[in-house]
Legacy VTK file of the C-alpha trace (Angstrom):
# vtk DataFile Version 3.0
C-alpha trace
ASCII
DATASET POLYDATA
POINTS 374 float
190.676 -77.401 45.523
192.887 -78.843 42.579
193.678 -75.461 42.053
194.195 -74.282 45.253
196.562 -76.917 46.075
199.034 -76.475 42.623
198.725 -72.221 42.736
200.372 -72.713 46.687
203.122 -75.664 45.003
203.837 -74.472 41.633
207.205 -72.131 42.363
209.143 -75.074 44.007
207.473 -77.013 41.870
208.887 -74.964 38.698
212.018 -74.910 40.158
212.245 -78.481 40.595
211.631 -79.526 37.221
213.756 -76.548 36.160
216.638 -78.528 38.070
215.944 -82.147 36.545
215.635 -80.094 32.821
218.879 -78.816 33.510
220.226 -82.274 34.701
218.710 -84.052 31.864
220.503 -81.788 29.440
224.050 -82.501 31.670
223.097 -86.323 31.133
222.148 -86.343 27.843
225.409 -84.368 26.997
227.939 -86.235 29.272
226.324 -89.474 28.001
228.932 -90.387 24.560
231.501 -88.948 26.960
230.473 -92.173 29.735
230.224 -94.464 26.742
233.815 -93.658 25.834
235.266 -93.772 29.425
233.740 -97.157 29.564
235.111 -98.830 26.608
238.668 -97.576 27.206
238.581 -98.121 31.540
235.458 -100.430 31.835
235.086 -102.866 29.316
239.057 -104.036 29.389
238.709 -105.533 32.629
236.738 -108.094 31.093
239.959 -110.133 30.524
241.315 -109.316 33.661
240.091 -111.041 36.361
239.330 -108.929 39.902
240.024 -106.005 37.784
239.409 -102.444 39.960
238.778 -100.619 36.682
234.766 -100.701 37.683
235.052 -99.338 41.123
238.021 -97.082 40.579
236.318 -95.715 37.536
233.156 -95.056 40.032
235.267 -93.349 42.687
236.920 -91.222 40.586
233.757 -90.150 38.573
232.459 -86.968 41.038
229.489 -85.990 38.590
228.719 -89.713 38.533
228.934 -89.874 42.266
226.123 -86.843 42.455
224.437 -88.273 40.133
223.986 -91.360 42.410
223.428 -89.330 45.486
220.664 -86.840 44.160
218.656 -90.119 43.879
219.315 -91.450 46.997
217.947 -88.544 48.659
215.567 -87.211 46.700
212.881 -89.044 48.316
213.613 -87.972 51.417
213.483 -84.090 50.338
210.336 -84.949 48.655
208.932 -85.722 52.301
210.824 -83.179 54.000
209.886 -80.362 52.068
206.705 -80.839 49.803
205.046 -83.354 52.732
206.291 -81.750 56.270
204.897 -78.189 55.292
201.516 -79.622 53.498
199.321 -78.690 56.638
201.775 -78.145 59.149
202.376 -74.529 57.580
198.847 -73.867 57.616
198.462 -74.295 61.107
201.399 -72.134 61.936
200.060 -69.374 59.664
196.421 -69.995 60.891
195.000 -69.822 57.287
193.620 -73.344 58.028
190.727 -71.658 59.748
189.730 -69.672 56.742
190.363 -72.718 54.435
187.779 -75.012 56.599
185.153 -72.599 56.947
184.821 -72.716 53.330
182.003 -74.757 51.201
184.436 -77.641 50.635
185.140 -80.256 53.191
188.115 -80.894 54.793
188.860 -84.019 53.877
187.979 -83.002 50.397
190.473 -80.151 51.068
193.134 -82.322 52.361
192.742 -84.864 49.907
193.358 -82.679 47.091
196.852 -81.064 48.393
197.905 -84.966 49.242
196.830 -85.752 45.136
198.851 -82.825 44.095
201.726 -83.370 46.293
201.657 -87.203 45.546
201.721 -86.581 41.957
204.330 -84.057 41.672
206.768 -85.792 43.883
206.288 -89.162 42.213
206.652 -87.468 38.616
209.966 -85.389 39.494
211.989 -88.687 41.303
210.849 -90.880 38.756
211.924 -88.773 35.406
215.542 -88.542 37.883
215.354 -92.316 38.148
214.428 -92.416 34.459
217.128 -90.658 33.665
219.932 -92.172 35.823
219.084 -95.701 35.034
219.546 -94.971 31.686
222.513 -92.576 32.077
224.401 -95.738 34.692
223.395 -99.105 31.904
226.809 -99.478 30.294
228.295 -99.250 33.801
225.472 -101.368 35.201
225.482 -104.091 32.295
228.933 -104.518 33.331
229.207 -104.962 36.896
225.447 -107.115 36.636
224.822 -106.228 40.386
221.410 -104.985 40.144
220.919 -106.440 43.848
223.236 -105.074 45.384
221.654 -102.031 47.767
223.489 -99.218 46.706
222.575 -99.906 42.695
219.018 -101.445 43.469
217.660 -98.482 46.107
218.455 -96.135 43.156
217.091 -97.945 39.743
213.921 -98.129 38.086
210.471 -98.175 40.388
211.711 -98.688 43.659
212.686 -94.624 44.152
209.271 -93.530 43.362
207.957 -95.832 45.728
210.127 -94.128 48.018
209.210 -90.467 46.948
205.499 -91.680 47.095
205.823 -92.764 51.089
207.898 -89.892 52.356
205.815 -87.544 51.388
202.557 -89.087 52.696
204.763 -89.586 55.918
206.006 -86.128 56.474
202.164 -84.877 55.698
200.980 -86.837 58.588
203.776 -85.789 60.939
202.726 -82.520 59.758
199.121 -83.203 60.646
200.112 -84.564 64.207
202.684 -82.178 64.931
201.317 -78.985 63.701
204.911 -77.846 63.343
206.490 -77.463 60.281
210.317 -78.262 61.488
209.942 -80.749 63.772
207.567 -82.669 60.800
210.898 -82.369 58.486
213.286 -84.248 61.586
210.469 -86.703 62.251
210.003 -87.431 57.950
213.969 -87.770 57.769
214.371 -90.401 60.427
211.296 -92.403 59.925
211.837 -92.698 55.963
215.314 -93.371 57.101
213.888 -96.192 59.329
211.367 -97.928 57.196
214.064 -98.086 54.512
217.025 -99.688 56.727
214.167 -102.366 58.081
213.233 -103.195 54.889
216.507 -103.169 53.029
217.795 -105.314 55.746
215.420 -107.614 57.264
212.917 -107.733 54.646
214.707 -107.669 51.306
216.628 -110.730 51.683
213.572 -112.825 52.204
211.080 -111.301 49.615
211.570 -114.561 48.343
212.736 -117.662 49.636
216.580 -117.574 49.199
218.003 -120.871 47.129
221.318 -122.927 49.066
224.022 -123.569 47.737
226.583 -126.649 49.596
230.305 -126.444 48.727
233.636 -127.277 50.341
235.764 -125.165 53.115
238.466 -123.830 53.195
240.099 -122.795 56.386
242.277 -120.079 55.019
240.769 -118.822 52.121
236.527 -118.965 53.270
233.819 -117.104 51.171
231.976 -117.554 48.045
232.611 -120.131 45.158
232.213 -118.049 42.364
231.944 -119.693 38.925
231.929 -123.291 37.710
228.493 -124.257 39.297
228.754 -122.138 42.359
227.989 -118.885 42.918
227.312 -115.951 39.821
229.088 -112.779 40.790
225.812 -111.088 40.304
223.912 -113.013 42.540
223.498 -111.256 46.432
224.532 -113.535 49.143
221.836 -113.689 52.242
223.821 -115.573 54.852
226.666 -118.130 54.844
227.009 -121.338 57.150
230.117 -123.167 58.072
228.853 -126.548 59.246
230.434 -129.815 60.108
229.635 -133.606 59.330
227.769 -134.101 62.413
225.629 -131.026 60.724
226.540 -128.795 63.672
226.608 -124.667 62.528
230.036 -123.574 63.595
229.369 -120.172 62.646
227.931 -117.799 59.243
229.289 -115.504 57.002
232.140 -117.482 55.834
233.935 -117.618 59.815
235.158 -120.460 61.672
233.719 -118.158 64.418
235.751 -116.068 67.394
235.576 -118.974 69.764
236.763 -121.313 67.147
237.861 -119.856 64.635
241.744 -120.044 64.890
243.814 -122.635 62.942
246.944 -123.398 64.156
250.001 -125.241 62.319
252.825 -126.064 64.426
256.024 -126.922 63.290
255.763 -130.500 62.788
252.647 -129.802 60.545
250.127 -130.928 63.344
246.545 -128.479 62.728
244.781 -128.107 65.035
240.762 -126.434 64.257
239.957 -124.954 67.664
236.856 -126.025 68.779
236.453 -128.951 66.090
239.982 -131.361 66.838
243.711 -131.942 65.404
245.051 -133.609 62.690
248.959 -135.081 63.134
250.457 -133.327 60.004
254.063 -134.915 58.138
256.973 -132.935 58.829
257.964 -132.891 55.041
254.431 -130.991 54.178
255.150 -128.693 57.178
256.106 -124.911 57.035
259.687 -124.361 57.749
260.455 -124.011 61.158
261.808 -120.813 61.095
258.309 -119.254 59.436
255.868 -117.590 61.151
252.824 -116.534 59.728
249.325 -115.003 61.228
246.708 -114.307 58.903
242.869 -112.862 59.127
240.196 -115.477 57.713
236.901 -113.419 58.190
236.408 -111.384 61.116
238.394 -110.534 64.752
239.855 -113.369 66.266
239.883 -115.728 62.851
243.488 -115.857 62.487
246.336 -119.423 61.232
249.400 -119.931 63.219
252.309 -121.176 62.113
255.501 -122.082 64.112
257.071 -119.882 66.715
260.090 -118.638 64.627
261.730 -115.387 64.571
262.247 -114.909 60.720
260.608 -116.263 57.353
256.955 -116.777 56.176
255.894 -119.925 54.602
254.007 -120.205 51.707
250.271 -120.590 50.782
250.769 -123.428 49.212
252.391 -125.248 51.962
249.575 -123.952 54.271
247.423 -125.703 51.872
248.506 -128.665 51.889
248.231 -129.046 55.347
244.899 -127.018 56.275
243.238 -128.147 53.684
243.420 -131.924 54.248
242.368 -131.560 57.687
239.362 -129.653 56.777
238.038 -132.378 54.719
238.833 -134.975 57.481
236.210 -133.094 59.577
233.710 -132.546 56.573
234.056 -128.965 57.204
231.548 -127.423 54.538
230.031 -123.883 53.375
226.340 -123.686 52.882
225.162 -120.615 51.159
221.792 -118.631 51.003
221.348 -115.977 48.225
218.802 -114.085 45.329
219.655 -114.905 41.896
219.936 -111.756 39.393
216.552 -112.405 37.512
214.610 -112.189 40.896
215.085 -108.393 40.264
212.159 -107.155 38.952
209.994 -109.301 41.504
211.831 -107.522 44.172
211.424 -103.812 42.829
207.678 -104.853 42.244
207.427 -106.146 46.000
209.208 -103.038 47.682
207.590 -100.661 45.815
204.216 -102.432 46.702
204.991 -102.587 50.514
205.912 -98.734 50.056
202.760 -97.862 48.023
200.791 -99.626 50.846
202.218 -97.551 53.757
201.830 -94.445 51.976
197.919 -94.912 51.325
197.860 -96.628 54.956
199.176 -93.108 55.581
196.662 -91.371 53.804
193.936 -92.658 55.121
195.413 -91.966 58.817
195.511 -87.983 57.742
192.036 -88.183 56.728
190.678 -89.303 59.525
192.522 -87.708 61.987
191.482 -84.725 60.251
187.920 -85.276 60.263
188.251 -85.868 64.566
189.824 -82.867 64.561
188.241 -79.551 65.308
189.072 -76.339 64.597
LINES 1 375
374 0 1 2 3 4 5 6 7 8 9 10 11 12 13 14 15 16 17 18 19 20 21 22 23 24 25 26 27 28 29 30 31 32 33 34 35 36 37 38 39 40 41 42 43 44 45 46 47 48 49 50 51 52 53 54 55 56 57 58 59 60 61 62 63 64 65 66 67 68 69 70 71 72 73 74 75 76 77 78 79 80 81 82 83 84 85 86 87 88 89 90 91 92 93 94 95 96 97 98 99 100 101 102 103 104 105 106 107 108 109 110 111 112 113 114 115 116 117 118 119 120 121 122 123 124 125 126 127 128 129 130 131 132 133 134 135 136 137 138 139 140 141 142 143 144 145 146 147 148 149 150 151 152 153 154 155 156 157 158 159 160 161 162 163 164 165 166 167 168 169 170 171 172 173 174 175 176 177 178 179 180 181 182 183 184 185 186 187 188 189 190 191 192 193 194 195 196 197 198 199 200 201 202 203 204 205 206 207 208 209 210 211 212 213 214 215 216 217 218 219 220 221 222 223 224 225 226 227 228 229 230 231 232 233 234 235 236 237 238 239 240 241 242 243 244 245 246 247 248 249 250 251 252 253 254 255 256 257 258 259 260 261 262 263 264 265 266 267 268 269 270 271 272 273 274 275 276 277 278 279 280 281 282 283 284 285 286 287 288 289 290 291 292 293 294 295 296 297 298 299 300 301 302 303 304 305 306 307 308 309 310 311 312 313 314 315 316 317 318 319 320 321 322 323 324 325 326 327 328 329 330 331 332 333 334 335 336 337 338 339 340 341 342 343 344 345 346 347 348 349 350 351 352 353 354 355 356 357 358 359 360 361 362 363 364 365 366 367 368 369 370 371 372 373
């Protein structure tokens, strides 16, 4: 059966690893030519603080950008094309008949061409993940946001995982469905599914997130980054903006849409909709003839300043009257988020919650095969 199962594999399977040999060779040789593109563009924006050299190095980098890709869907091909067609093409061809009136079961049968497939598409995306977490380190050392979705989903364990469930899912659509195409659409959406939940709802919480309490500010909100606050490499959960009675005005760094607007008038008087006014000094105040409107986090969050028909007054005059008035209402930030060493506790959870849907999957084939009749 062992046989059986690699004689009917082995030419995509050849081609495959023909594809990653050729890709390793591609890596191995573009590799010095990284290294150098990252000390002269990378590594200089150490001294420069919000530096783009990182992200416009990464958007301008189209091998490095396939690269990424290929990994990112890999998986999913591994389901869609090794998993889908597993038994759905033999009932389309009919040579299931001939297969199950043989001397070996058909669980025995099946079980064997789910250990092959298993095996092969676990081995091929994780010498591609081998090879492009090694080929993306300098780059990755650097920007130290191994959390983040779009580096984490495509590092280390977490993609065979994902190879690993797709194709025990698109075997068992191909077992329900009989149908080889229809198996491929129904692999495709439901990987695509189980990853969003988990990346989404379930990620964030494989551990309890820590808090972090700091100040407010009205028109500059988000994360305090540095001197005890927040690490740029740490992943963010949710954000609160509370007030001294305690009361959750909103999260993610808003004031909110209902009360999120800050308003300045001329005499310097603020006004925090939906939390109250502070009477402002005209000297502090933003020339009358300013007039400024500015975003703070999301539609509707906007500071008002006069009513004037020419001018814009500076930040630092906005400061000094905002700011104040925030603290007179004990406006604070409170702030959920994963610390960069929970890494490797998260790509050992995911890939465990994957692992355990795929066998969970594998034992669903077998015994729907074993009801089934011929």
């Amino acid at each position: 059966m062992i046989w059986l199962a690699w004689r009917q594999m082995r030419t995509q399977v050849l081609v495959v690893f023909g594809v990653l040999v050729a890709l390793g060779i591609a890596l191995a040789l573009t590799g010095p030519h990284l290294v150098h593109e990252f000390d002269t563009i990378i590594k200089p924006c150490e001294a420069k603080p919000n530096c783009g050299g990182v992200a416009n190095f990464s958007n301008s980098d189209r091998f490095l950008q396939s690269v990424s890709l290929l990994l990112l869907i890999a998986p999913a091909l591994a389901g869609m094309f090794w998993g889908a067609p597993l038994v759905a093409r033999e009932y389309e061809n009919g040579t299931y008949r001939l297969v199950w009136t043989q001397s070996s079961s058909r669980a025995r049968w099946l079980a064997a061409k789910l250990g092959m497939g298993a095996l092969v598409s676990m081995v091929a995306v994780g010498l591609l993940s081998l090879m492009t977490t090694w080929w993306f380190s300098p780059i990755d050392a650097f920007s130290n946001n191994s959390l983040t979705p779009s580096t984490f989903d495509r590092r280390d364990l977490v993609p065979i995982a994902y190879a690993l469930f797709a194709f025990a899912f698109g075997a068992t659509a191909g077992l329900i469905l009989r149908r080889t195409l229809p198996a491929m659409a129904v692999t495709l959406f439901g990987f695509i599914g189980l990853r969003y939940v988990v990346e989404d709802d379930l990620r964030p919480h494989f551990m309890t997130p820590l808090k972090l309490t700091s100040g407010f500010d009205p028109l500059e909100p988000g994360l305090t980054v540095g001197g005890g606050g927040l690490k740029s490499s740490d992943q963010v959960v949710s954000q609160e903006t509370v007030s001294g009675t305690g009361h959750v005005l909103s999260a993610n760094g808003n004031v909110g849409p209902t009360s999120g607007e800050v308003n300045v008038s001329s005499n310097g008087t603020v006004t925090l909709r939906g939390i109250g006014k502070c009477a402002g000094k005209a000297t502090n105040a933003p020339a009358p003839s300013g007039s400024v409107s500015q975003s703070f986090g999301g539609p509707g969050a906007q500071v008002h300043v006069g009513n004037a028909k020419a001018g814009v007054p500076s930040m630092e005059n906005l400061n000094k009257i905002v700011v104040p008035c925030a603290r007179h209402y004990h406006l604070h930030q409170i702030s959920y988020y994963q610390p960069l060493n929970r890494y490797w506790p998260f790509q050992f959870i995911e890939s465990g919650i994957f692992i355990a849907a795929a066998l969970v999957l594998a034992g669903l084939s077998l015994w729907l095969l074993r009801r089934r009749t011929a």
